[in-house]
C-alpha positions in Angstrom: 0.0 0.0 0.0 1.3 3.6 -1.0 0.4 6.5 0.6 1.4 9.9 -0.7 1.6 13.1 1.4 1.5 16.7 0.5 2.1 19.9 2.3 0.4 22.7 0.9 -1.3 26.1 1.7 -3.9 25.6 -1.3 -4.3 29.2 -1.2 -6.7 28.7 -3.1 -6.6 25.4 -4.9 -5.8 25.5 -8.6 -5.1 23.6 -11.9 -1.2 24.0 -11.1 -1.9 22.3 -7.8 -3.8 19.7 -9.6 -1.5 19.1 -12.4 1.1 18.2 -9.3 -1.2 15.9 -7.1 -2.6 13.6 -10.1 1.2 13.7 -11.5 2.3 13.1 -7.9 0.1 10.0 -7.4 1.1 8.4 -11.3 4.2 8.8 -9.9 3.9 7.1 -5.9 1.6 4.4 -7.3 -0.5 5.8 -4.8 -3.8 4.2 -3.2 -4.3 6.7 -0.9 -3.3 10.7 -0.5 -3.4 12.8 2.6 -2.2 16.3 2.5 -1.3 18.8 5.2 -2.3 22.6 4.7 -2.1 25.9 6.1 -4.9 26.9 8.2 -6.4 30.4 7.8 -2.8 32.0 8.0 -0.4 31.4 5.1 3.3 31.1 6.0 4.0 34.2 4.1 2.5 36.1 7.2 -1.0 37.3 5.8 -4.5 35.7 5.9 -5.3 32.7 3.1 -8.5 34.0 1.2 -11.1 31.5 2.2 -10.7 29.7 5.5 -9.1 26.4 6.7 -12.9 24.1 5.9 -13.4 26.1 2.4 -9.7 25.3 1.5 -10.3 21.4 2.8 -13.3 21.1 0.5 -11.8 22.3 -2.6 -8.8 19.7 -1.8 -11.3 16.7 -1.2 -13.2 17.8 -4.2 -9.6 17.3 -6.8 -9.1 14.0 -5.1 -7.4 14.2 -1.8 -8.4 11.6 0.6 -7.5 13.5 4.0 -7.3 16.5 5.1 -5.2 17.8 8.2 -4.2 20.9 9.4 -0.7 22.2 10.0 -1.0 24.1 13.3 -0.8 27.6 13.2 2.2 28.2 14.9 3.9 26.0 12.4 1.8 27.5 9.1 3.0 31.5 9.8 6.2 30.2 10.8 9.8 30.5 8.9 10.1 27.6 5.9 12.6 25.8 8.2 9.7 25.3 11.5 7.2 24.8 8.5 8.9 22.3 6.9 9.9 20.6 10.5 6.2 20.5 11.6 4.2 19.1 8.4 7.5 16.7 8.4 6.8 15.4 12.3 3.4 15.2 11.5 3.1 13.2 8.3 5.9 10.6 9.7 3.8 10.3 12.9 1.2 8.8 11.2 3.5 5.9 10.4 1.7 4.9 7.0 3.3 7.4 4.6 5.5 5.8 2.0 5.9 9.1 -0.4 6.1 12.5 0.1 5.9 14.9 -2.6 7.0 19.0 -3.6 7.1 21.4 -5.8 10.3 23.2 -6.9 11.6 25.5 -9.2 14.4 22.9 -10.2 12.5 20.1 -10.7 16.4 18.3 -9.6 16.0 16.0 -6.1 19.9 14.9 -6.4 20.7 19.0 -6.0 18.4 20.0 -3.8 19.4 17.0 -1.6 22.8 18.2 -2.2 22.1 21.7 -0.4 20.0 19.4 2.7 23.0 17.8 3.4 25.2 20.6 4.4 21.9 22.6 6.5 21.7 19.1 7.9 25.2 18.3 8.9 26.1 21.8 9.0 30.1 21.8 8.5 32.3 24.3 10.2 33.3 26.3 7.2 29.7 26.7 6.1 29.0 28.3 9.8 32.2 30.5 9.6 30.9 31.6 6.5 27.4 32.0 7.4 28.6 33.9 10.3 30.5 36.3 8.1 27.4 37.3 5.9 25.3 37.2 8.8 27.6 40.3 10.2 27.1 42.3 7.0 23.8 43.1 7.9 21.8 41.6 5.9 18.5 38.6 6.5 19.0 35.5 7.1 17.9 33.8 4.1 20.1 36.1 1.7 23.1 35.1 4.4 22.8 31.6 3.9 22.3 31.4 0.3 25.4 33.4 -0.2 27.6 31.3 2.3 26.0 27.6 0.7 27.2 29.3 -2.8 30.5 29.8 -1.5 31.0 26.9 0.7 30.0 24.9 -2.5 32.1 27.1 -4.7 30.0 26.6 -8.3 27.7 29.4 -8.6 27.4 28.7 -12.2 25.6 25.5 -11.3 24.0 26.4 -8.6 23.0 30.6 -9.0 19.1 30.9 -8.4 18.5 27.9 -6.5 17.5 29.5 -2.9 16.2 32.4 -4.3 12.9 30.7 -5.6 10.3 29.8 -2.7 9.9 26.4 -3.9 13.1 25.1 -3.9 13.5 27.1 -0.3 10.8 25.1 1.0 11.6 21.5 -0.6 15.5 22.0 0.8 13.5 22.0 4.1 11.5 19.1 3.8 14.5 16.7 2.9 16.5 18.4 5.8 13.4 17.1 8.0 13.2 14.2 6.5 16.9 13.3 7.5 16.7 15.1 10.7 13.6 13.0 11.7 15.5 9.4 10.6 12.5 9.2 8.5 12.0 6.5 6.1 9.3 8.4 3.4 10.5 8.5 0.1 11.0 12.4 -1.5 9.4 13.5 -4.7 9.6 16.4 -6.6 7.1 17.8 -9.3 9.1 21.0 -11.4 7.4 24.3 -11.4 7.1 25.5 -15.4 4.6 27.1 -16.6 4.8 30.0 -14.0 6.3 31.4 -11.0 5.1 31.6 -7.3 4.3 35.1 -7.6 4.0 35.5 -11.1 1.0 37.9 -12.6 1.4 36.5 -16.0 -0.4 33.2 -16.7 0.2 30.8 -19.2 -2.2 28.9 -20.5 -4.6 27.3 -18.0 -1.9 28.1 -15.3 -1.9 30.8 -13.0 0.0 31.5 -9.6 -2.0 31.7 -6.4 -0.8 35.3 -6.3 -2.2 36.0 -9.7 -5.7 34.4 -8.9 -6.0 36.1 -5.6 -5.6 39.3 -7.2 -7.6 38.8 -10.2 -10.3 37.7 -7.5 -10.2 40.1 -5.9 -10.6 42.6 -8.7 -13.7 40.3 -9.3 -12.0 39.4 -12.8 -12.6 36.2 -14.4 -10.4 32.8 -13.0 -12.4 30.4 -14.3 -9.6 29.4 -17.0 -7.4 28.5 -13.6 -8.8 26.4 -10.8 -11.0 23.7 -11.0 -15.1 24.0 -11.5 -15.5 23.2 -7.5 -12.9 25.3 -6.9 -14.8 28.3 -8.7 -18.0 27.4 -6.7 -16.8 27.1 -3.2 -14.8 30.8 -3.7 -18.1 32.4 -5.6 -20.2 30.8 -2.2 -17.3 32.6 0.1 -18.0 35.6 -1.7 -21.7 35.4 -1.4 -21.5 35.3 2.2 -19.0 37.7 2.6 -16.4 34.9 3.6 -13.6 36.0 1.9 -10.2 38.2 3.6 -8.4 40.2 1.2 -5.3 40.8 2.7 -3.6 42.2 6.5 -4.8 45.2 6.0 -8.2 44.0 7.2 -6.9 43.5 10.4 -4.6 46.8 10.5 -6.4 48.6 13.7 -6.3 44.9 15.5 -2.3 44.9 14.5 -1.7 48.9 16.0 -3.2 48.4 18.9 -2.0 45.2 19.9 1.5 47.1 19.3 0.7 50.4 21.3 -0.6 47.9 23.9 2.8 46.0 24.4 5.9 46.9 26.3 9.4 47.1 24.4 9.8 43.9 26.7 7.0 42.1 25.5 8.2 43.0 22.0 11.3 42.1 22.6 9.8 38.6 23.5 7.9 37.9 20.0 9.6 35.3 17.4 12.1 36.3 14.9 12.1 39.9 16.9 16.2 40.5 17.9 19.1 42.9 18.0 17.0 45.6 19.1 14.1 45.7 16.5 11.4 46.3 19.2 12.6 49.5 19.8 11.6 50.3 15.8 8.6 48.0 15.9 7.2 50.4 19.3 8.0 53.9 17.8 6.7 52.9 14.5 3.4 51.8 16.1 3.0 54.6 18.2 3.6 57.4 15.6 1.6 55.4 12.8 -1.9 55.6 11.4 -1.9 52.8 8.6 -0.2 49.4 8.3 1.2 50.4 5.4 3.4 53.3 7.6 4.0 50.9 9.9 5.4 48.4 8.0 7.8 51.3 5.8 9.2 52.9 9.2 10.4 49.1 10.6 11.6 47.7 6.9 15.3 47.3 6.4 17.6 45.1 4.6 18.1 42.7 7.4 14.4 42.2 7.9 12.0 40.9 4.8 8.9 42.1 4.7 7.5 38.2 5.3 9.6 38.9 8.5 7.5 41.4 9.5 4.4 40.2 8.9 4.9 37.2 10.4 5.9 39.1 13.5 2.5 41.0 13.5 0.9 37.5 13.5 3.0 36.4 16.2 2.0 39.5 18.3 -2.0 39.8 17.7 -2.0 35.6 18.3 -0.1 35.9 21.4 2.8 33.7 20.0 6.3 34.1 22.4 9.6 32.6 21.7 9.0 29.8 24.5 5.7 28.9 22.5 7.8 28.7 18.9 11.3 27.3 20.9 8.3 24.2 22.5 6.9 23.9 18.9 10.4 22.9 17.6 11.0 20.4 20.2 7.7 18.9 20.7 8.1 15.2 18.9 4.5 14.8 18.3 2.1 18.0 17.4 -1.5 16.3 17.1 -3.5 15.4 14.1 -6.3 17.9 13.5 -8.7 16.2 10.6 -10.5 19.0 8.7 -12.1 16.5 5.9 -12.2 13.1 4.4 -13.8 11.0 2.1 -14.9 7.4 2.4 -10.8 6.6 1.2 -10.2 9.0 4.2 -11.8 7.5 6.6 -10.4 4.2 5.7 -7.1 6.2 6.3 -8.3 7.3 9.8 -8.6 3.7 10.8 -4.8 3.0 9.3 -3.5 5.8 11.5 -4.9 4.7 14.8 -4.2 1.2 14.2 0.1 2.1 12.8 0.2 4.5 16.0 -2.4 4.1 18.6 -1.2 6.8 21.0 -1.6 9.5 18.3 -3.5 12.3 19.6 -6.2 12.6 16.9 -8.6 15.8 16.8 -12.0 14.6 15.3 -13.7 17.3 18.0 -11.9 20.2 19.8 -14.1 20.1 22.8 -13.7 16.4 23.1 -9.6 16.5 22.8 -9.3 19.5 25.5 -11.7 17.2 28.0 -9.2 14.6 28.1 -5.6 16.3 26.5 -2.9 16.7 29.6 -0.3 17.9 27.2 0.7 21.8 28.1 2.0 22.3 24.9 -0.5 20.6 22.7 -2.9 22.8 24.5 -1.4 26.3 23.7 -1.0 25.4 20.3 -4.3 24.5 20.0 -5.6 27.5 21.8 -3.6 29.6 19.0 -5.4 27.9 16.7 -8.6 28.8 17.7 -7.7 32.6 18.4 -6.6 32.4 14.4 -9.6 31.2 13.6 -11.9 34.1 15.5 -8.9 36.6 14.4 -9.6 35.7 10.8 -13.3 35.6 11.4 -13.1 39.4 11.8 -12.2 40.0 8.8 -15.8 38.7 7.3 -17.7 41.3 5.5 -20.7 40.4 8.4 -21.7 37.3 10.4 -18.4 37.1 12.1 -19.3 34.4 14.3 -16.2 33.1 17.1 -15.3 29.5 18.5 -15.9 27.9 14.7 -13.6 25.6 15.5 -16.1 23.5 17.9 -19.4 24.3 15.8 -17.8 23.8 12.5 -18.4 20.3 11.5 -15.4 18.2 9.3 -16.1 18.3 6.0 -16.8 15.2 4.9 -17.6 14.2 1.2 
């Protein structure tokens, strides 16, 4: 029996995405897929158009089996915690065989190549990372210069971490070897257009392009499935749908003016003094927009930041990412299934019975005694009635005990 696994943010779910699960299953020989995504935050550090159950029904409806969510704190977190946490969670379930990703390179031999040394990390990589690290400049830009010259061919290797793809499936082989695990890696190449790319081709447009075009109430019929079209025109209907972080700006400025430099100070990915800027900027600015312009530098993207103002308006501190890391098994949140599903459900309990599955929130915190489990479940309910502000009306809370799994 094959199972394949996927880690996606389906944001939303299109023909590019479908193109790499049926392509991905040809490939496993797969009887049954299960596929991890992004709940209502996407890891870039802004709100996923549609919520967590819309995203989980356009999935089933391609021909997904089972749907789980990555945990928040995991989803708006850097590629490396991403990768780490949709890693633990599909090799808890112990009946994975395949795992497959998108990249840019479409090449597993080099991207393995570039795991290896993040994985084993040699000393002359870590001088050298150190060295661009004290230039100033982010992280990511600092590695990818010192892997280039600790691997001394940029001619075969140029443009390889600069695409989000290959960024992301680097991190999912170093998790793979980090967690001993035994799930076989597949990669499906990225042609027809980039992550962020505005220009289509063909029937294939980036989730960047059909957000927009969306939201400009343009036509994207040519790019995602028929269901697809139909659960996003239903989201729409009833006012469902969250542009972008600027819905939430006044939530983000006073959550800022609120917190002490200390507090700041205490947020994930917030160091060598960039609370100072992230308190004066709040206090002296009206739009997020200002905001984000007086904290932006070259040391700090602007996924950085926004990832930060997540961090801050869910309550997220250092100890809560630092327990995420080393926590060794985050639970299994089901958001829908089919009948294959189901059949997957009973395969999970049975390969690791002492898996902590959530069928029903209210039911898991009666009986969970994990600390940890608990706060990142907790986060992922104060998402969910974040993002529920940002409804055009009906902005109910606590969705995540009345909404029901989506089953199909």
């Amino acid at each position: 029996m094959n199972v394949l696994g996927i880690i996606a943010e389906y944001n939303p779910f299109h023909n590019g995405h479908l193109y790499h699960l049926q392509t991905s299953k040809k490939l496993a020989n797969a009887d049954y897929c299960v596929c991890i995504i992004s709940g209502n935050f996407s890891q870039r550090g802004t709100p996923c158009l549609v919520n967590k159950w819309f995203k989980a029904q356009m999935a089933l409806c391609s021909g997904i089996d089972l749907i789980l969510e990555l945990p928040s704190i995991y989803s708006i977190s850097s590629a490396e915690n991403f990768a780490n946490g949709s890693i633990k969670i599909l090799n808890n379930l112990q009946i994975v065989t395949h795992l497959s990703f998108g990249s840019e390179l479409g090449d597993l031999s080099l991207l393995d190549e570039f795991a290896n040394i993040l994985y084993h990390e040699p000393k002359e990589y870590v001088t050298l990372l150190s060295h661009e690290l004290s230039k100033g400049i982010s992280y990511a830009k600092a590695r990818e210069n010192a892997l280039l010259m600790y691997l001394n061919d940029i001619r075969k290797y140029a443009n390889i971490l600069s695409n989000p793809n290959n960024i992301l499936a680097i991190e999912y082989l170093k998790a793979l070897k980090q967690q001993k695990s035994s799930i076989i890696p597949i990669t499906i190449q990225r042609t027809s257009v980039g992550h962020n790319s505005i220009i289509p081709s063909g029937n294939i447009a980036s989730s960047t392009n059909i957000r927009e075009l969306f939201k400009q109430q343009k036509n994207i019929k040519n790019y995602i499935p028929y269901e697809t079209y139909e659960i996003l025109q239903n989201a729409m209907k009833y006012g469902k749908v969250v542009g972008d972080l600027s819905v939430f700006e006044k939530e983000i400025l006073y959550t800022f003016r609120k917190m002490s430099t200390e507090e700041i100070a205490n947020l994930p990915d917030v160091s060598e003094g960039l609370e100072n800027a992230i308190k004066k900027a709040a206090d002296s600015s009206v739009s997020l927009d200002e905001f984000i312009t007086k904290m932006k530098s070259k040391r700090y993207t602007f996924t950085r930041l926004q990832r930060i103002m997540l961090y801050a308006i869910l309550d997220i501190t250092k100890k809560d990412m630092a327990d995420s890391k080393v926590i060794k098994q985050p639970y299994i949140r089901v958001l829908g299934m089919n009948q294959k599903g189901k059949e997957l459900i009973s395969l999970i309990k049975y390969a690791n019975p002492k898996l902590p599955i959530i069928t029903s929130v209210k039911d898991f915190t009666n009986v969970n005694k994990n600390k940890i489990l608990a706060n990142m479940l907790d986060t992922d309910i104060l998402s969910t009635n974040l993002y529920t502000l940002g409804y055009e009306y009906d902005s109910s809370s606590n969705l995540d005990y009345t909404q029901k799994i989506i089953v199909i």
